[in-house]
C-alpha positions as CSV (number, residue, x, y, z in Angstrom):
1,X,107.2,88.2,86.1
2,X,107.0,90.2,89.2
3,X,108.8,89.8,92.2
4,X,108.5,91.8,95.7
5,X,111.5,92.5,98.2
6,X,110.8,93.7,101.3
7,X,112.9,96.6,102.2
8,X,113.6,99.1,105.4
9,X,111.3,101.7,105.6
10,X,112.2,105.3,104.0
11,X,114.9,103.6,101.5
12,X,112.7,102.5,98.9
13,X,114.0,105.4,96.3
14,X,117.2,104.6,96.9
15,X,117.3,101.0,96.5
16,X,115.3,101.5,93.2
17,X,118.1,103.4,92.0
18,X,120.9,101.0,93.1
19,X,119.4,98.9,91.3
20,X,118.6,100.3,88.2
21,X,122.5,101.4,88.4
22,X,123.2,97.0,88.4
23,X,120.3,97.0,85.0
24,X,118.2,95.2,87.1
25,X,113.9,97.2,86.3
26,X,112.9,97.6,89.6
27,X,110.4,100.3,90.8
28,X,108.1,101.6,93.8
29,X,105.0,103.4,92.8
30,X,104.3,106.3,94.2
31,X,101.0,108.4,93.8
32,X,100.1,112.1,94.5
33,X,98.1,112.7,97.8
34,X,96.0,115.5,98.6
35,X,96.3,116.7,102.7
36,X,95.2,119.3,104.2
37,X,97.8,121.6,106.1
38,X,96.4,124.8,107.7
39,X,93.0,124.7,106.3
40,X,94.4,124.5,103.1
41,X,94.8,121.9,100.1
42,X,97.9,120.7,99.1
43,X,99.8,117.9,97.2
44,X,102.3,115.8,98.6
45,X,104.1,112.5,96.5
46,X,103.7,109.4,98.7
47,X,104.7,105.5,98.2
48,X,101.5,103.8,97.4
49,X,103.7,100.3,98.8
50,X,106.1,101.6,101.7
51,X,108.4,98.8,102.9
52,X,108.4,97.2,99.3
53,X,110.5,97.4,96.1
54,X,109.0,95.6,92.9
55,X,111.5,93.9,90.5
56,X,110.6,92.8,87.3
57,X,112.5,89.5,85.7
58,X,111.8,86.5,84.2
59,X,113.5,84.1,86.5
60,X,115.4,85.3,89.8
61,X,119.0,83.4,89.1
62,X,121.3,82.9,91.9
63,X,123.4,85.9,90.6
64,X,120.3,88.1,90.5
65,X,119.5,87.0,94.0
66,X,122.9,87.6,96.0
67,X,122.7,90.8,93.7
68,X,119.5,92.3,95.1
69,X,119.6,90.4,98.4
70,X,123.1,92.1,99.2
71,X,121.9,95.5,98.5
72,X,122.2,97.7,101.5
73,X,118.8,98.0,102.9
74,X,117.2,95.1,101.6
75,X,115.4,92.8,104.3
76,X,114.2,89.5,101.9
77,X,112.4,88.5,98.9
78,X,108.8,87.8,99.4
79,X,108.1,84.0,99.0
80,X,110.7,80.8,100.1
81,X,112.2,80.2,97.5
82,X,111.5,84.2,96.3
83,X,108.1,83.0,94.0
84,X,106.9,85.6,91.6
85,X,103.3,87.4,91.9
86,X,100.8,85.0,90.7
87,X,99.2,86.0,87.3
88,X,95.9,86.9,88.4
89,X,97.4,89.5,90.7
90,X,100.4,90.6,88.4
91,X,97.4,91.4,86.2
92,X,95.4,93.4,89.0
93,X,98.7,95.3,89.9
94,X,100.4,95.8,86.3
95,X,98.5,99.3,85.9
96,X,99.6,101.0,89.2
97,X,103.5,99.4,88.1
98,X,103.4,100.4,84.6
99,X,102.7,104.3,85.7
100,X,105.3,106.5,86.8
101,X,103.0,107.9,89.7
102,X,99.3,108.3,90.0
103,X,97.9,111.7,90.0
104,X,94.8,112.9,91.5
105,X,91.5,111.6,89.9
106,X,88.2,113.7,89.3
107,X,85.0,112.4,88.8
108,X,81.4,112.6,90.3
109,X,79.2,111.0,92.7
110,X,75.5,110.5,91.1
111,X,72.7,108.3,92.7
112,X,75.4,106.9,94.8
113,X,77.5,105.4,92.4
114,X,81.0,106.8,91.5
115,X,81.8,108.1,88.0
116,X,85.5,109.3,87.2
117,X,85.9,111.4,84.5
118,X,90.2,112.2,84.5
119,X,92.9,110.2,86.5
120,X,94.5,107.0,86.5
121,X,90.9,105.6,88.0
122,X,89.0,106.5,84.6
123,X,87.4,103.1,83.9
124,X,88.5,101.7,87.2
125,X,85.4,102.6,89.6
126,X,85.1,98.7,90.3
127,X,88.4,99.0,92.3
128,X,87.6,101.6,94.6
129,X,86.3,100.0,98.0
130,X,85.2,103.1,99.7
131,X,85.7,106.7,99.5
132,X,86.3,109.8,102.0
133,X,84.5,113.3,101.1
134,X,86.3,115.5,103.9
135,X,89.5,113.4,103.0
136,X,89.2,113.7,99.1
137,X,90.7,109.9,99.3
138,X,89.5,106.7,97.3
139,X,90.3,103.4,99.0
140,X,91.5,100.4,96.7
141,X,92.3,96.9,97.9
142,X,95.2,94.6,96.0
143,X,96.6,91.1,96.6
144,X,100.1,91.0,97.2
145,X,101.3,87.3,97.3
146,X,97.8,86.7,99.1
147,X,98.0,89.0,101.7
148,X,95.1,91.7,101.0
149,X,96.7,95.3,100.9
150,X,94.6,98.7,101.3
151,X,95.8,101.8,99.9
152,X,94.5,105.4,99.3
153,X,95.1,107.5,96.1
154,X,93.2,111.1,95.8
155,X,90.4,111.9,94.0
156,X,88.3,115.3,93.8
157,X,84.6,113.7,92.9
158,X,82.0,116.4,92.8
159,X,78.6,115.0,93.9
160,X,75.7,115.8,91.1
């Protein structure tokens, strides 16, 4: 089961690592981005969640919560009591938590419809909402304890 913790902005590394240190699996997924700086391309490694640390646990005990909860930066479990992910979006979001980072996806656009052909996106076209040419960004869309979160991942599609 998943569970989310809301955390301050800009610690999300560190809190992953204090608590991997206590054996609890946590993680924050993070994705390469492509931005352009000077008229020129580069790759930056950005949080796809910022603000949010994902622990993975079968139950959250009352150990486990004073634990997490006391860790310095922490704000509060998502959910009163803290309630895991349902399992129709644990499903949706167990391929971006389950990958150390995303790297940039390249594909083609052909009569419209998006086709990528390398990336973490191959076989995922049905999740990209929209996508930005002069950005080089795909826009996904996930639910997060039913609250409907946007996020951008890079992709180089070459239009055919």
């Amino acid at each position: 089961m998943i569970f989310v913790v809301h955390v301050q902005s800009g610690k999300e590394h560190d809190i992953v690592s204090a608590l991997r240190e206590k054996d609890i699996t946590a993680c924050t997924p993070t994705h390469d981005l492509l931005e352009r700086k000077k008229g020129e391309w580069h790759t930056v490694r950005r949080l796809i969640f910022p603000g949010y640390v994902f622990i993975m646990a079968e139950i959250i005990t009352d150990e486990l919560y004073y634990i997490v909860r006391n860790t310095n930066g922490v704000v509060r479990f998502l959910g009163r009591p803290p309630t895991p992910l349902p399992m129709a979006e644990e499903v949706r979001l167990r391929w971006i938590l389950d990958t150390e980072y995303l790297t940039v996806s390249r594909g083609y656009i052909k009569d419209g419809r998006i086709t990528i052909t390398d990336g973490i996106l191959t076989g995922r076209e049905h999740c990209i909402v929209k996508y930005s040419k002069r950005r080089k960004r795909c826009t996904l869309c996930c639910d997060i304890n039913g609250k409907r979160h946007y996020f951008d991942v890079s992709a180089e599609l070459d239009k055919i």
